[in-house]
C-alpha positions in Angstrom: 127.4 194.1 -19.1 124.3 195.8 -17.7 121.5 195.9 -20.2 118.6 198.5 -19.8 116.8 201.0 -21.9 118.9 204.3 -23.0 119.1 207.6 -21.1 119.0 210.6 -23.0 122.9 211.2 -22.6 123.3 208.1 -24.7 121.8 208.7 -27.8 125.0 210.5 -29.4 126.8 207.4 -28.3 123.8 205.5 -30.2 124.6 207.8 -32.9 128.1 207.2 -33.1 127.6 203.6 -33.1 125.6 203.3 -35.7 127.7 205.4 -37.9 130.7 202.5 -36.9 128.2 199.7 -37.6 126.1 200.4 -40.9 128.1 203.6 -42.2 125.3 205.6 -42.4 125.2 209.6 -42.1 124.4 212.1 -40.4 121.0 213.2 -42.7 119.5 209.5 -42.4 120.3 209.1 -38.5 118.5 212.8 -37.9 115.9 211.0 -40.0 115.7 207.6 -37.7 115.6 209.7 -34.6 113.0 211.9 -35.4 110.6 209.8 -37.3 111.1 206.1 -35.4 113.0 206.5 -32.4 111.8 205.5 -28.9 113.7 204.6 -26.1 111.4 202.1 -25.2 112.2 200.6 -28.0 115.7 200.4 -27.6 117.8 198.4 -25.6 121.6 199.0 -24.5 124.5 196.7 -23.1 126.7 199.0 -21.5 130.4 197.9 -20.2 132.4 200.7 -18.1 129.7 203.0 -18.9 130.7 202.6 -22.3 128.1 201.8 -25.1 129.3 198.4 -26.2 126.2 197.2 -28.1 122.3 198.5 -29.3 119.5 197.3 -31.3 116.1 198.9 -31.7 112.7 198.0 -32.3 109.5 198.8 -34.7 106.2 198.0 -32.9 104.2 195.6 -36.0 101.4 193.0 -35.9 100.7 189.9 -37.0 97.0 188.7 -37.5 96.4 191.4 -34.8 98.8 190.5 -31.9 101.9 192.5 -31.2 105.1 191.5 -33.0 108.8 193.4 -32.8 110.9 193.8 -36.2 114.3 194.3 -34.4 116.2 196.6 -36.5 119.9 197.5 -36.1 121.5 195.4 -34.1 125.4 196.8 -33.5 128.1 196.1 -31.3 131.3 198.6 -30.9 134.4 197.2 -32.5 136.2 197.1 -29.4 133.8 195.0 -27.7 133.1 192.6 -30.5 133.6 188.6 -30.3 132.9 188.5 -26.6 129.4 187.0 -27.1 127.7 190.9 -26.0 125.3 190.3 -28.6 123.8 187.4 -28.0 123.2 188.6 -24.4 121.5 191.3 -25.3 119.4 190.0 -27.8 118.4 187.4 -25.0 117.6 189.7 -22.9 115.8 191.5 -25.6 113.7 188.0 -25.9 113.2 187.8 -22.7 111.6 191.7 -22.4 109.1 191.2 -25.4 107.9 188.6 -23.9 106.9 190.2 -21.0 105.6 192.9 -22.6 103.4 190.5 -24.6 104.8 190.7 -28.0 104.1 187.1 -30.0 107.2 186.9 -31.5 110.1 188.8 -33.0 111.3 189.3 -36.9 114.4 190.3 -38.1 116.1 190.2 -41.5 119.3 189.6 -41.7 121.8 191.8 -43.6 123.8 189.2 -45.1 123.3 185.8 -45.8 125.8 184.1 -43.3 123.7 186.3 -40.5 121.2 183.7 -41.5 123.6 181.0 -39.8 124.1 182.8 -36.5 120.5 184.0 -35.8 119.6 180.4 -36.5 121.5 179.3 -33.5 119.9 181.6 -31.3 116.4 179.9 -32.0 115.3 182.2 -35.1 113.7 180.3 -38.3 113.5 181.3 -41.8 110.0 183.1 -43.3 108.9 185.0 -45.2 110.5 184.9 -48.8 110.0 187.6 -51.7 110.4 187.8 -55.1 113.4 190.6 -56.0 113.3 191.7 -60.0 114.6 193.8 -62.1 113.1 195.5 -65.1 113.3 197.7 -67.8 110.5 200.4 -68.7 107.6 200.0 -71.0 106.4 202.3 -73.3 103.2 202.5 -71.7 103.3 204.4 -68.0 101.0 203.7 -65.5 98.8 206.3 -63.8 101.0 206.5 -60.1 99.3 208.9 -57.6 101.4 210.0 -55.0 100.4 209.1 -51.7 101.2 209.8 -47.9 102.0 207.7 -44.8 98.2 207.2 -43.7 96.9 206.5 -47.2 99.3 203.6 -47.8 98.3 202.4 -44.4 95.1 202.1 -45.3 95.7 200.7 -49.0 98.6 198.4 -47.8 96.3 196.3 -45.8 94.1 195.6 -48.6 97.0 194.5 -51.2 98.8 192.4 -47.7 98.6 188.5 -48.2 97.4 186.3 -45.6 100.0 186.1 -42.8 101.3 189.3 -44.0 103.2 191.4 -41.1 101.2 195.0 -40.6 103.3 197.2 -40.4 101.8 201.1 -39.8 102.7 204.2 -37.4 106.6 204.5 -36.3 107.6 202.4 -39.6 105.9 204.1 -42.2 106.5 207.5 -40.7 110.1 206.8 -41.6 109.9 205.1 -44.4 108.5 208.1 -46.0 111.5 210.3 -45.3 113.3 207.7 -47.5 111.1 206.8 -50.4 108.0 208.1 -51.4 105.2 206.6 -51.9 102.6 205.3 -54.6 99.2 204.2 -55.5 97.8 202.9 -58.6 95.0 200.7 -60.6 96.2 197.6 -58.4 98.9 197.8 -56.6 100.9 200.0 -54.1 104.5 200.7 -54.3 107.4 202.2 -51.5 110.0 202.7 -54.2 112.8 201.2 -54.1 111.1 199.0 -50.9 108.2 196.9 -51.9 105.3 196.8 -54.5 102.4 195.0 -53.6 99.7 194.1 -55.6 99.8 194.0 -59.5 103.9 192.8 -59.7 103.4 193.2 -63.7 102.5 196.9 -63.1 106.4 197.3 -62.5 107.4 198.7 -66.0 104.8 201.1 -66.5 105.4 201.9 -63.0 109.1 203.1 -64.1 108.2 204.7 -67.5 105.4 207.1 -65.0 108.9 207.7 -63.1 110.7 208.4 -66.0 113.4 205.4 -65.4 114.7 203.2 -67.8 115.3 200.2 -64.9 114.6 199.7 -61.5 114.8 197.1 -58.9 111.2 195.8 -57.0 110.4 193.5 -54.2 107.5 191.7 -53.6 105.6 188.7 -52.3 107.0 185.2 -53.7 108.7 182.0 -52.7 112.3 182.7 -54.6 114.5 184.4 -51.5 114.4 183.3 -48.0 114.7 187.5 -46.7 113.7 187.3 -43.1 114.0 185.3 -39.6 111.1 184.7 -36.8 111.6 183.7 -33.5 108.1 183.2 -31.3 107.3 184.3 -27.8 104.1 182.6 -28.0 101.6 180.0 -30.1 100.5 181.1 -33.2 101.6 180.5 -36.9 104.7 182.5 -38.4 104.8 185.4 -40.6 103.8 184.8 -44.6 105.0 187.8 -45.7 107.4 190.6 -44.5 108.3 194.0 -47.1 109.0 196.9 -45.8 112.7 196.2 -44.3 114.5 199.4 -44.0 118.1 198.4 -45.2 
């Protein structure tokens, strides 16, 4: 399998290979290319000069040094159980850390991924707490915000060892869920809510929703993986993962 960056050619191959993998459509992959994709952030194991396997990559930091959140790691049907992935995701290890990335953060899509990406040296972090509520009778004022503005409040509301994460990752995360401010807190529906966690209810009477679903910082739900490329403590706290 030779493993290198994609050429343009390849990108309705990544296309179609994503659809296989995750299931999404058409409107959210025209979202992904336009908003996060780079090939230099992208990495391809190609067999016959077929597309066998991808993954991708959003540039985030950690206490200021470069970390990768790898993000959609696929491999075709018809080349799966031949050990493709864990090739490429080595070699994927092995090109961060020549580019001088500190380490690399994934979150695994189901729990037995938690198993596999143990073995190839990734360790548990960063656990949330996931709730569900009903709304209050009393709404709280929610200001609608954009990319930059979160940015900016996000890093106040981030706990210690929290992953930044800015640019690429929240220009596509708004063209899936807006965004929110409020006395306390900032909220990516449907993504993360940091800051005042018992804002949630009024948060979903202001939206006019009986009950809704929120994520936040906590110690109940291992929810991502962390593999370093060089010294320095592991990630406290990880949100915004687009699945």
């Amino acid at each position: 399998m030779r493993i290198d960056y994609p050429e343009e050619n390849r990108i309705p191959q990544l296309r179609q290979l994503w659809k296989e993998a995750f299931g999404d459509d058409d409107a959210f992959l025209d979202k992904f290319f336009s908003t996060a994709f780079a090939a230099d952030r992208c990495r391809c194991g190609i067999v016959d000069d077929k597309l066998a396997a991808a993954l991708y990559w959003f540039d985030c930091k950690l206490d200021d040094r470069p970390i990768a959140y790898l993000y959609a790691v696929a491999t075709a049907k018809a080349f799966r159980k031949q050990g493709l992935c864990r090739k490429l995701m080595e070699n994927t290890r092995q090109l961060l850390a020549s580019l001088g990335y500190a380490g690399i953060l994934l979150v695994p899509g189901e729990p037995e991924l938690f198993f596999m990406y143990s073995a190839m040296g990734y360790e548990t972090c960063c656990h949330v707490r996931e709730f569900t509520c009903r709304r209050s009778d009393d709404p709280v004022a929610l200001q609608p915000i954009d990319a930059e503005e979160y940015a900016v409040l996000r890093r106040q509301y981030l706990p210690a060892g929290g992953v930044v994460q800015e640019n690429e990752n929240l220009q596509f995360l708004r063209t899936v869920c807006k965004l929110y401010a409020g006395d306390g807190f900032v909220y990516a529906e449907g993504a993360e809510l940091l800051g005042r966690s018992d804002a949630a209810p009024g948060i979903l009477a202001a939206l006019k929703k009986e009950k809704g679903s929120f994520r936040c910082p906590g110690e109940e739900k291992p929810f991502a993986m962390y593999l370093p490329l060089a010294e320095g403590a592991a990630p406290s706290y990880f949100g915004l993962a687009f699945d």
